[in-house]
C-alpha positions, 0 to 999 in steps of 0.5 A: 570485564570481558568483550567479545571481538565480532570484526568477522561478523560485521566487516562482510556486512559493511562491505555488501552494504556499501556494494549495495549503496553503489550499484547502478540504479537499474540493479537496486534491489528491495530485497538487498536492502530489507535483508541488509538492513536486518543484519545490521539490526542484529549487529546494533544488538550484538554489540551491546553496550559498546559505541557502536550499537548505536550507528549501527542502528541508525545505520539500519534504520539508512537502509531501511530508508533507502529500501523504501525509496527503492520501493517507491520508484519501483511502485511508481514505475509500475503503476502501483495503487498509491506509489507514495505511501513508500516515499512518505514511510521513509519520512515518518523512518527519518523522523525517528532516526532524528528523535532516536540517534542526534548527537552521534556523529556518523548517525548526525552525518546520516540524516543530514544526508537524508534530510533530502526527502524532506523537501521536492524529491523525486527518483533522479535523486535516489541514486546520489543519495545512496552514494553520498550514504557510501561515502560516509565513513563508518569505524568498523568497531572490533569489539562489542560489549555484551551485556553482563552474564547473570548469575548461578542463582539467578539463572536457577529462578529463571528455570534454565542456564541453558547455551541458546541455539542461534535464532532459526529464521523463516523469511518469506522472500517473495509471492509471484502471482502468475509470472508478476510479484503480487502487490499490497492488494492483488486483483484475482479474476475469481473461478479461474485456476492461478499460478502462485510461486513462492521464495523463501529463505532459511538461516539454518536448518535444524539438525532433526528436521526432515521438511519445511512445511508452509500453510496457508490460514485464513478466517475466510470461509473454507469453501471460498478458496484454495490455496497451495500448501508448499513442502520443501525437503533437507538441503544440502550446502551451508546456510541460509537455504533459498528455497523456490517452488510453484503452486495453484490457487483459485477463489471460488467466487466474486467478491462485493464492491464494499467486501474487504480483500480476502486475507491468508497468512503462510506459517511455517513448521518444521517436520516431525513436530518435535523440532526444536522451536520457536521460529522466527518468520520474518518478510512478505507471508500475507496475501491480500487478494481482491476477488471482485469481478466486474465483468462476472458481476457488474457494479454499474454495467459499464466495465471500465467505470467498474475497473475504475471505481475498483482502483479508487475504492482500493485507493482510499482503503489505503488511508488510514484516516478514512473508516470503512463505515464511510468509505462503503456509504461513499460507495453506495452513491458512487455506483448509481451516480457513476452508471449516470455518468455512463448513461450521460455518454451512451445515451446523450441522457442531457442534450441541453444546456441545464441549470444547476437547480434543474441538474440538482433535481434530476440527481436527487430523483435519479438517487431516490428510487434507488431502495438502498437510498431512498429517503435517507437522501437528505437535501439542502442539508446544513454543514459549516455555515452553508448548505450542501446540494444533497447527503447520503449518511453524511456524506456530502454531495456537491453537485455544479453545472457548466454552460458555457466551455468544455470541461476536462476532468483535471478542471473540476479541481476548482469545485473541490475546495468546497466540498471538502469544506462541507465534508470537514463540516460533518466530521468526514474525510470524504465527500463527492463532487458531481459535475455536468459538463452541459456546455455546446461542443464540437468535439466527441466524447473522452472515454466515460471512465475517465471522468471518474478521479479523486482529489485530495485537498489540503487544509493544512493538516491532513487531506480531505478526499473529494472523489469527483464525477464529470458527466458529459452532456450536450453531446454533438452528434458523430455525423456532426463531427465528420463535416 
């Protein structure tokens, strides 16, 4: 049986992947590792049957791990909706690898390098792992072992014995949105003119194609935006090409808070059309743009609770064990319950130490001449042996008075358990806990906004989401404060 020798492919491979694995901390590099982790993908394939198809994968599937990782500092650093999402994808990467590859020593010497992300884990330990990953030797295989040809005849059922091309890639690389690499979900301040730059990169060019052409498609209403479309012309020099190029972009109008993102997808097309196809697109073509405008379209008239309400809204969209029919009646309290929290600051709107039953009151009146609300605000509702304060559509709402010592957001982690009691109770993941802080002060208040926060708690399986008010009462007057 015949075999192929394929040193040449996968020395260079090897060799940018351990460079990669050693570099300081400060050059790791997300796009490096994706691009590495597919070469060595492709290189698991090309060996076949042979041996070495196998640590090859499990070694793609070590860079993919690794990219994460990178991903997950580099989220975390810089304030990134949901950092963590990187960190717990590289868990779900390393369960695979262990269920797919045991039993092969170099995959074994893998993952037990990379069982540390199972445990505490935090950046400082991103660097050691990615050199004790270099330091494992991996037996550069010479040879692979295709798969055997098929037949005349069957290769005449099949229609065509014709010698395939090399795969032709289109990789979207990168999207910079005015200057900043856009994230999973970008906020655009609508009706404003956008810088939209975009990276690319070629594995070869076919030899009739004159232009690449990238186009933006949406199911979104035409007239509700403008995206670039981005035409690149023939390169010269040898494959893969990188391409770069800047455009505009604007979103005609603001969205809703419960609207979803407005969603574009870039395809590519070589020029003429009669070019050979298909293309393979690979990497970041979707953006993901959230046209809400607080400041154009206020929520609950008060600019930073908007901002802040719009970060959690985007927060809990990133769970995929919340549906959207939940998250938009959570929304629907959360607006009129947060412009009190607004009030309760601007107003002094509780100047005195309440009870709960008299704060209860309050809440269920203040909710109840909303027409969107009304009487499908349910009071004293039952869920999991107890009663529950107030509910919207199933959706509890948990409310506390403190009369005695000053709260700070971070406190209010106390009251949580209960809610999420009463949230696993009707068979959601999503409650709300409102508290009011009517406690006697000699201090002013903290900035409104930050009594808005999300708590997720844990019942051992998977969490329960109890996004939390403090409202601030029983304020000291700013005269008061300078004596």
């Amino acid at each position: 049986m015949s075999k192929d020798a394929i040193l040449d492919q996968v020395f260079p491979t090897r060799a940018k992947a351990v460079l990669a694995l050693r570099a300081a901390a400060a050059k790791a590099d997300v796009e490096t590792f994706q691009a590495l982790a597919a070469e060595a993908k492709d290189l698991a394939a090309a060996f076949g049957r042979a041996p070495a198809a196998k640590r090859w994968d499990a070694f793609a599937s070590a860079l993919e791990i690794t990219r994460l990782l990178v991903e997950w500092e580099q989220a975390s650093l810089t304030a990134a909706i949901d950092p963590d999402r990187f960190l717990r994808t590289a868990r779900l990467q390393l369960k695979r690898l262990r269920s797919e590859a045991s039993g092969e020593t170099f995959a074994d010497k893998l993952i037990e390098t990379l069982s540390v992300i199972d445990g505490e884990f935090d950046f400082a330990g991103i660097g050691p792992l990615r050199q004790s990953l270099a330091a494992i030797p991996l037996p550069v295989a010479i040879y692979a072992d295709p798969k055997p040809k098929l037949p005349a005849w069957a290769h005449e059922r099949e229609g065509s014995d014709k010698e395939k091309a090399p795969d032709l890639t289109v990789a979207f690389v990168e999207f910079t949105i005015n200057g900043t690499t856009a994230e999973r979900i970008q906020a655009l301040r609508p009706r404003e003119n956008h810088d939209l730059d975009i990276a690319v990169r070629v594995s070869r060019w076919p030899e009739t194609a004159t232009a690449l052409v990238l186009s933006p498609i949406s199911i979104e209403p035409p007239s509700s935006y403008d995206l670039p479309s981005f035409r690149f012309t023939r390169p010269s020099g040898d494959p893969p090409h990188l391409f770069k190029q800047r455009g505009r972009m604007i979103l005609h109008a603001p969205q809703n808070l419960k609207a979803r993102p407005f969603e574009f997808i870039y395809t590519a097309e070589f020029q003429p059309t009669s070019t050979e196809k298909p293309v393979s697109i690979a990497g970041q073509r979707t953006l993901r743009l959230d046209g809400s405008a607080p400041d154009r379209q206020p929520y609950t008239g008060y600019r930073d609770i908007d901002t802040k309400l719009i970060a959690l809204r985007d927060q809990l969209r990133l769970e995929p064990l919340i549906p959207e029919a939940d998250l938009d009646e959570l929304l629907a309290v959360l607006v009129p319950l947060a412009n009190l929290m607004g009030q309760s600051v601007q107003d002094n709107k509780f100047p005195a130490v309440i009870s709960e039953a008299e704060f209860q009151r309050q809440a269920r009146e203040w909710l109840r001449q909303l027409p969107a609300i009304g009487s499908q605000l349910e009071e004293q509702a039952h869920s999991t042996g107890g009663r529950t304060d107030l509910s919207f559509h199933g959706i509890r709402i948990e409310l506390k008075s403190e009369q005695t010592k000053r709260l700070l957001p971070d406190d209010c982690k106390k009251y949580a358990s209960q809610a999420a009691s009463y949230a696993v109770g009707t068979n959601r993941r999503v409650a709300v806990l409102c508290v009011l802080d009517c406690s006697p002060k000699k201090q002013g208040p903290y900035p409104m906004e930050d009594g808005l926060s999300v708590h997720a708690i844990d019942t051992g399986t998977s969490p329960v989401y109890i996004v939390t008010l403090l409202i601030q009462g029983n304020l000291p007057k700013p005269s008061d404060l300078s004596r």
